[in-house]
LUMFIMI-249148 format. One record per residue (C-alpha): x, y, z. Coordinates in steps of 0.25 Angstrom, whole numbers, plus 2048, in hexadecimal, padded with zeros to 3 digits. Example, Ala and Ser with C-alpha at 12.3 -4.5 7.8 and 13.67 -1.06 7.14 Angstrom:
REM residues 2
8317EE81F8377FC81D
REM end
This chain:
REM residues 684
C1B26768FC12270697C0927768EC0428269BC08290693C1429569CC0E2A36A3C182AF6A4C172B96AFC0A2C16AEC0D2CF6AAC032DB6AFC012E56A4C042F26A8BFA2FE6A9BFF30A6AEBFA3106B9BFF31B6C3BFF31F6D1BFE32D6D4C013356E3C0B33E6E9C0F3426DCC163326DAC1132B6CCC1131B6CFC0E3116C4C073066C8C052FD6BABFE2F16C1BF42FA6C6BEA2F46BDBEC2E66C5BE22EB6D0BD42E86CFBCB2E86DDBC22E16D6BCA2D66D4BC22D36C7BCA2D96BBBCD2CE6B2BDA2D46ACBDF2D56BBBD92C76C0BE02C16B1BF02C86B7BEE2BF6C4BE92B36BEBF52B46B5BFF2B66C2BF82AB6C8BFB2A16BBC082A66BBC0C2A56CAC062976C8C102946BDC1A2996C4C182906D0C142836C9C2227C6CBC1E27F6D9C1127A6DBC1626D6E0C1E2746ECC1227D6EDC082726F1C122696F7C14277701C05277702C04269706C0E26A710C08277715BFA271717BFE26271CC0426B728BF727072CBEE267735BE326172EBDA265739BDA273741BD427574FBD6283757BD8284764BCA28476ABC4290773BBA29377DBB129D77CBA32A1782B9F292783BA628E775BB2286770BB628B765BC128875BBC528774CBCA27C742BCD277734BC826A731BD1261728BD226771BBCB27371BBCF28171BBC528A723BC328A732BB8284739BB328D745BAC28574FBA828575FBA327C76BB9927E774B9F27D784BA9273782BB6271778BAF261775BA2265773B9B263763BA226D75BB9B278755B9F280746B9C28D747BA3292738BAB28772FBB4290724BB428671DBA7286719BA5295719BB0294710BAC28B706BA72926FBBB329B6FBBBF29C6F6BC22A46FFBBF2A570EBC42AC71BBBD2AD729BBE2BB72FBB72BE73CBB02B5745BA82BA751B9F2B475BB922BC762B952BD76FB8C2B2774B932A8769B862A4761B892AE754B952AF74BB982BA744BA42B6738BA92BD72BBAF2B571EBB62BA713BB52B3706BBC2BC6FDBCA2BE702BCB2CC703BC72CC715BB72D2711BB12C9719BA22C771AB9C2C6729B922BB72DB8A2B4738B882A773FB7E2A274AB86298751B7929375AB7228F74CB7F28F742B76297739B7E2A4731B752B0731B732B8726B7B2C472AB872C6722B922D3721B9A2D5716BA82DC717BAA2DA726BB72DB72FBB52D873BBA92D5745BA42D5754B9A2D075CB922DA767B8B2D1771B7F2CF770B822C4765B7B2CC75AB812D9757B8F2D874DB982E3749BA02E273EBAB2EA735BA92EC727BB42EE71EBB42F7714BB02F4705BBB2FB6FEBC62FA707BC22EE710BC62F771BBBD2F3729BB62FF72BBA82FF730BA22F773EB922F473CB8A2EE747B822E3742B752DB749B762CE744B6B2CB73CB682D9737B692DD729B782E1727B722EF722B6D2F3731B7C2F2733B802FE73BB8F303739B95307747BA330A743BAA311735BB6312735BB831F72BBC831F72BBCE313723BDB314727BD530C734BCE2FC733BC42F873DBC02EB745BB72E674FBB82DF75BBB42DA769BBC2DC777BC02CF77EBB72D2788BAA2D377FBA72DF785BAB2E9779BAA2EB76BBB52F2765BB82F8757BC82F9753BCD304748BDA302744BE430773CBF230673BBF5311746BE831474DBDD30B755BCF30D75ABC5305761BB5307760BAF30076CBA02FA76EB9A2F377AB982E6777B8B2E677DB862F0776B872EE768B7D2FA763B8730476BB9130C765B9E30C762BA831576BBB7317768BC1312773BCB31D771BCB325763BD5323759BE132B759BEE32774FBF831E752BF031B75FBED30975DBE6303768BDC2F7769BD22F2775BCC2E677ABC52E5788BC32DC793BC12DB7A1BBA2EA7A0BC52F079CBCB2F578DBDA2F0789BE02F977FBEE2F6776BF1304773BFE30A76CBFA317775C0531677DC1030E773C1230A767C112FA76BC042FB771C022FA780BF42F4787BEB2FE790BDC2FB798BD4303799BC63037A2BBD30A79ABBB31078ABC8319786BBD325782BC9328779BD432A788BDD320788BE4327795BDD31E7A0BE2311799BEB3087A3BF7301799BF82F279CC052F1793C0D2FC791C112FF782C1D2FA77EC2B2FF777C2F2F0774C222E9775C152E976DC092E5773C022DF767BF52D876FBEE2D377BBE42C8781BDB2CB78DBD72C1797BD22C07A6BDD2C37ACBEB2C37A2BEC2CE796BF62C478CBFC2D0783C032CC775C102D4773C1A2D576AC282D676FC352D5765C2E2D275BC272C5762C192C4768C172C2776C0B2BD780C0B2C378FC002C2798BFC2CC7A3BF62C87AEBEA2D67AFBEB2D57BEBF82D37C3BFF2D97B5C092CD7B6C0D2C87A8C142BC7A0C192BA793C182AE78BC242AA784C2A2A177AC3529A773C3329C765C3D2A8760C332AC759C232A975AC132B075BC0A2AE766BFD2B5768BF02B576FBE72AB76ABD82A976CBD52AC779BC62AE77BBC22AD789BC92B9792BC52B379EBCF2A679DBDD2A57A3BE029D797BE72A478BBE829F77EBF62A3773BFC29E768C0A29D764C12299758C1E29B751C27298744C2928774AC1C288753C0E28574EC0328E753C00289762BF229076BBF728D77ABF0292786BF7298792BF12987A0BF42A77A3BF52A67B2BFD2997B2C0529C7A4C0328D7A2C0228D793BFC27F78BBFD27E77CBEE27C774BEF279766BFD27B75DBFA27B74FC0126E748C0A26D73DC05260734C11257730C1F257736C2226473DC2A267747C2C27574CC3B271750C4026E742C3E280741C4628A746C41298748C472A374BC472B374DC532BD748C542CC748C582D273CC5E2E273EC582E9732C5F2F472AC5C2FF732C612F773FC522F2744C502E4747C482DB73FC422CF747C412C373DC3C2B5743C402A8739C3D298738C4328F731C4427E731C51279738C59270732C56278724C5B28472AC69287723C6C29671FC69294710C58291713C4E299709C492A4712C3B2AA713C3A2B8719C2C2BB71CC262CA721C1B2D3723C202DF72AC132EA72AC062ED732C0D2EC73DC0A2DD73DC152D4744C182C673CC172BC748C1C2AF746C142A3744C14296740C12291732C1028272CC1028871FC1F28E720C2427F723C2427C715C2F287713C36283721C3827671CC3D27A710C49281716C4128E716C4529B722C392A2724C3A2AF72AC302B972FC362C8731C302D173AC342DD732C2E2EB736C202EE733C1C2E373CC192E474BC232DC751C2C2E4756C212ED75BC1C2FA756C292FF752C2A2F3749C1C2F7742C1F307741C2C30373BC2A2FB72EC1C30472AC1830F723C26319720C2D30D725C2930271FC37301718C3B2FA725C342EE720C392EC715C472EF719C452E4724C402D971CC4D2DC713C552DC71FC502D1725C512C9719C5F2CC716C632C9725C5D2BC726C652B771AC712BA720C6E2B472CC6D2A7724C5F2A5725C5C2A5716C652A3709C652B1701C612AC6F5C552A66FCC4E2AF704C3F2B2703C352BC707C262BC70AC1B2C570EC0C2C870DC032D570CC0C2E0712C162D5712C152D5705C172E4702C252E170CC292D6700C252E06F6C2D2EB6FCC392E1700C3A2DA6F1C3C2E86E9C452ED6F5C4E2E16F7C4B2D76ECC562CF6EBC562C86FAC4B2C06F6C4A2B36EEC392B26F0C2E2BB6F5C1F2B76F7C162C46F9C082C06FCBFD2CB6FCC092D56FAC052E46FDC0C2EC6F4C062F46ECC062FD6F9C0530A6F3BFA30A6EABF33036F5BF530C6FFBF03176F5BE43116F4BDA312700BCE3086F9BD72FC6F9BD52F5708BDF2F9713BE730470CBE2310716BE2308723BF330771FBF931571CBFE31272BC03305727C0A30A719C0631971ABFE321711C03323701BFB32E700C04335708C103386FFC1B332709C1432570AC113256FEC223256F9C2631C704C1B311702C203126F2C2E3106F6C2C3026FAC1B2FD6F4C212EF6ECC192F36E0C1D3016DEC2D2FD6E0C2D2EF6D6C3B2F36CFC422EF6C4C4B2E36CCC4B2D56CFC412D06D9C412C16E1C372B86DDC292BA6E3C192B36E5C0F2BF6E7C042B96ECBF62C26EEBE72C06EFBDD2C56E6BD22CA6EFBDD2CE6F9BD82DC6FFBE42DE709BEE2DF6FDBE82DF6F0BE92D66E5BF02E06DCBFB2E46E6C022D66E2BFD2D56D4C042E56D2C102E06D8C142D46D3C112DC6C4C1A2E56C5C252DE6CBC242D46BFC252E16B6C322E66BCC382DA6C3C462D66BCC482C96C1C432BA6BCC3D2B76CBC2E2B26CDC232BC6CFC172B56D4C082BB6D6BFF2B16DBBF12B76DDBE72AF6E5BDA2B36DEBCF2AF6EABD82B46F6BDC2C16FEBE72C6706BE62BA710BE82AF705BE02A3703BD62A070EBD4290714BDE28971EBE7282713BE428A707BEE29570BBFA28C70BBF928B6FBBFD2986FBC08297705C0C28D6FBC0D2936F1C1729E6F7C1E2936FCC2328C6F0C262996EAC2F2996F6C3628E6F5C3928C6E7C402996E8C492936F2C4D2866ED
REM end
């Protein structure tokens, strides 16, 4: 007889607690669960207990759980090399040596055989951490110093350091709470952004003179409005240094000589709403992607600075009605342009002096390919990556003058796949109101037969376009008769501008309504059984399963909500918590009354009902400073107050992680696991 004590589900105490604005009441009884400290012991004590119970919960799994994890990791090669590239007298590339799960950074000096120098091994760096991540990593300009950043907490405050490559000496200069860095050129002068201590927001840029006291520091930039982020960074052709504010709506850029790293500042052209432009330059002129003229962005020159007049700008690509210019590369003589047309990405290159143009095309219905490294402007070589749902990441160069393109390095699958045996596919769902939903699908062959266990995955906000790629992970699902479905619901970008404007702020019903949709389409077109459909999503993903489980509850079997924002209201109310006020045009503002009622009519936590819910696995992180900790924690309490149904509820906090998860090459797909078998012991 097992003598373990049998746990019951944990139950929060209730401690009233009530939101007051626009004359509205709201009681939040798991309010208590938040702590920013991360310390209290009765709060620390709730999600051990959730822990314990998940883990009881899911020990009849835990032989599928690290069967999946095996297979997941016997996939992945045991050794890792990146492509290698050229650059100002270096070979440089990456790789993971057999067994470890951090990246070793290294270079060689004029030619690809010659002795192999390590200029940063993450595995070391990391080892006395339970946690590690490498942010930046920036070279001076003559290649002999690097400047890199590491976090060790999980919650993206990363400390900034520095190396003497000539001598592989680390100098005593460190930065705490640092964004983003770039070098001026005259290999001893670093400016860097600093993120805010409350909110985490990058707000400040200081100039600092390597082996100075961090104190002499002088701060060039503030940025006093905290709707708007801040990040630094260098033009392609070296010449510039350029500050970028954004916000959701509104951009503008800072520039600095290069050459002149004690100069000042100067705006490019002055902010004015709903006006987002970038620049980069090259070849003495400035490029700018501007929404000045259309909504999906067309790409002006100009000779000199703005001085705030945009009027003598000459437009290279025209904006748009059906077409959204997402990006651009800059060489000698090609500009390669990355755009976005029916919802798929495309690569053109335009010759700069004869305007002649060519599209790269290809077979899979549905795909991603985008610029990869490409340091040296000056080449005719230009180097991509594609993949999609049944192909394997894969870097080729294309010869822009000839088009003659040759494949790399394609990332390999270990063990006995063959992209043949999968089938992927794209549909178009029309939505309730009449709009069409682009959806794209894989599956395994000869499993395929109408009745298969369905996944739905989605994101849907920010603007931010799901593209496909190519995951060995997801195999263990394909092969077990799984359809896996990515639905490219409004909110996202892929369908231009419109798409984006369409599923956010008063609209962000659209969504919601389209993942129902899509969901109850593809099960009448016999791509999943109906009593074995699933849904997942992370972050504002998972505020869409949130919202989509109290709306339509009933369509789904499973859901797995990692990170899940959706506690949106009292977040949005509160400006000290990281990211709220740079969003009000992302969700709107709260503190206005309309936004306020329209956010409340569909925020997960505050519309848990009395009915009967699919079974789900929360997952969060508790250093996680993008969605806190409590958001879940809130959630999945109340729902196990007023739920009427016998189905799982799940919470599984990870106690040394943040938003992204574990950290290290392999140590990720435990979690994947995890979601994994809870999967698929709901559809047997």
């Amino acid at each position: 007889m097992n003598s373990k004590k049998r746990l019951l589900p944990p139950i929060a105490f209730k401690k009233e607690y009530i939101h007051k604005i626009h004359g509205h009441q709201r009681s939040d009884d798991y309010f208590w669960l938040r702590d920013d400290n991360r310390q209290a012991p009765e709060i620390l004590d709730y999600l051990k207990q959730e822990n314990a119970f998940t883990e009881q919960q899911m020990a009849p799994l835990a032989e599928l759980q690290t069967e999946l994890y095996k297979e997941m990791v016997a996939r992945q090669e045991p050794e890792l090399e990146s492509v290698p590239y050229f650059k100002k007298g270096f070979w440089y590339l990456s790789r993971y040596d057999e067994g470890k799960e951090f990246t070793i950074y290294s270079r060689r000096k004029g030619a690809i055989d010659a002795p192999d120098e390590v200029i940063l091994d993450c595995n070391e760096r990391a080892k006395d951490h339970n946690y590690y991540q490498l942010g930046d990593l920036a070279l001076s300009k003559n290649s002999m110093l690097m400047a890199f950043s590491e976090d060790v907490v999980s919650r993206r405050q990363y400390t900034l350091r520095f190396k003497d490559l000539s001598t592989g000496e680390m100098l005593a200069d460190q930065i705490e709470d640092v964004a983003s860095v770039a070098w001026a050129n005259d290999n001893k002068t670093i400016f860097y952004v600093k993120n805010h201590p409350e909110t985490l927001l990058p707000y400040q840029v200081y100039r600092h003179l390597l082996g100075d006291n961090i104190v002499n520091d002088e701060l060039v930039y503030e940025e006093l409005d905290d709707t708007f982020y801040v990040d630094i960074y260098k033009t392609r052709s070296e010449r510039y240094l350029v500050i970028c504010i954004d916000s959701t709506l509104t951009s503008e850029c800072l520039l600095l000589d290069a050459n002149k790293p004690t100069g000042e500042f100067v705006s490019f052209l002055a902010r004015t709403r709903n006006h987002e432009y970038s620049i980069d330059h090259f070849q003495d002129k400035f490029y700018i992607r501007t929404n000045i003229s259309g909504k999906n962005f067309a790409l002006k020159t100009s000779e000199t600075m703005s001085n705030n007049n945009y009027d003598n700008w000459q437009t290279v690509i025209e904006a748009r009605e059906d077409i959204l210019l997402e990006g651009y590369e800059l060489m000698r003589d090609w500009l390669i342009v990355e755009e976005r047309e029916a919802g798929l990405p495309i690569l053109r290159q335009i010759n700069i002096h004869t305007g002649e143009s060519k599209t790269l095309y290809f077979k899979d219905p549905v795909y991603t390919v985008f610029s990869h490294y490409n340091p040296d402007p000056d080449t005719l070589k230009f180097r991509y990556q594609y993949i999609s749902f049944t192909t394997p990441a894969s870097v080729y160069e294309l010869d822009l003058n000839s088009g003659e393109t040759s494949l790399l390095k394609q990332s390999q699958v270990v063990g006995d796949f063959r992209c043949e045996h999968y089938q992927s596919e794209r549909v178009w769902v029309t939505a309730r109101d009449g709009v069409n939903v682009p959806v794209s699908l894989v599956y395994r062959k000869e499993l395929f037969n109408h009745c298969n266990p369905l996944l739905i995955y989605a994101y849907g906000s920010y603007g931010h376009s799901l593209d496909i790629g190519f995951s060995s992970a997801n195999l263990s699902l394909l092969d077990r008769g799984f359809v896996y479905a990515v639905a490219h619901i409004r909110g996202g970008e892929e369908l231009g501008r419109s798409w984006y404007e369409e599923g956010k702020l008063l609209k962000k019903q659209n969504t919601f309504n389209d993942f129902v949709d899509v969901t109850q389409s593809l099960i009448g077109l016999g791509y999943g059984a109906k009593d074995k459909v699933f849904a997942m999503g992370g972050s504002a993903g998972g505020l869409l399963m949130g919202a989509v489980i109290n709306q339509a509850p009933a369509l789904y079997k499973g859901i797995v909500a990692a990170v899940p924002f959706v506690d949106i209201v009292s977040t949005m109310l509160d400006e000290s918590i990281p990211l709220t006020t740079g969003e009000y045009d992302e969700w709107g503002n709260p503190n206005k009354k309309h936004y306020y009622h329209y956010m409340l009519s569909y925020s997960p936590y505050d519309q848990v009902t009395a009915q009967d819910y699919p079974n789900m696995l929360v997952t969060t992180g508790l250093h996680d400073s993008q969605v806190q900790y409590w958001e879940p924690a809130k959630w999945v309490a109340k729902l196990r107050e007023l739920k009427t149904d016998t189905n799982q509820l799940l919470l599984y906090t990870d106690m040394e992680s943040g938003h992204g998860g574990k950290s290290g090459r392999f140590k990720h797909f435990e979690d994947i696991a995890r979601e994994f078998a809870f999967l698929i012991s709901l559809a047997q």
